[in-house]
C-alpha positions, 0 to 999 in steps of 0.5 A, a space after each residue: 500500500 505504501 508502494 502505491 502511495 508512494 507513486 502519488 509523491 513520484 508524480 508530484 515531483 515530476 510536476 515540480 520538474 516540469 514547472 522547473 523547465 518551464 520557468 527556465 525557458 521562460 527567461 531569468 526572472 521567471 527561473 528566480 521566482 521561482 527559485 524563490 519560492 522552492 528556497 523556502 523552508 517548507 518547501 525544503 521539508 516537502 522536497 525532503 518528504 518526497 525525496 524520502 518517498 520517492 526513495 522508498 519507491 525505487 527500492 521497492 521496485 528494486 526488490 520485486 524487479 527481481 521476481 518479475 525480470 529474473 529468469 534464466 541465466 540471471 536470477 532474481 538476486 542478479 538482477 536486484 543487485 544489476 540495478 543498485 550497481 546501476 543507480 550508483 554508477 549513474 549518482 556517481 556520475 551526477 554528483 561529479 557533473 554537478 559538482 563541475 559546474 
């Protein structure tokens, strides 16, 4: 139940994304107004509530991708540890982008 919950939370962050973009293509004033209003605190706290949400959701989809893709010659256990080598690999690579500019 919290899995599906949890997609609900996936979704609202999505949307916050796509605002993201949008104010950026929008010109400098937009993109500031908008940083604005996502540097308030409680706006930091629902980032950290999605942020804790949307973790959830990517690890349960990581425990049972393993019973839904796992078949021969890879089994279940192969594939939930392929996809945590995957998602540190592409943080890893992020967090040394971002830490560039």
């Amino acid at each position: 139940m919290m899995r599906e919950l949890s997609s609900v939370f996936v979704a609202l962050y999505s949307i916050f994304l796509i605002t993201q973009f949008c104010s950026i293509s929008e010109g400098p004033e937009k993109y500031n107004a908008w940083l604005s209003v996502f540097q308030s605190w409680w706006m930091i706290l629902i980032h950290v509530v999605i942020g804790v949400f949307v973790l959830l959701h990517m690890v349960t989809w990581f425990r049972i991708s393993g019973r839904i893709f796992g078949a021969k010659p890879l089994t279940p256990a192969m594939v939930t540890v392929a996809n945590y080598i995957v998602w540190a690999v592409v943080s890893i690579v992020i967090i040394y982008f971002v830490a560039l500019f």
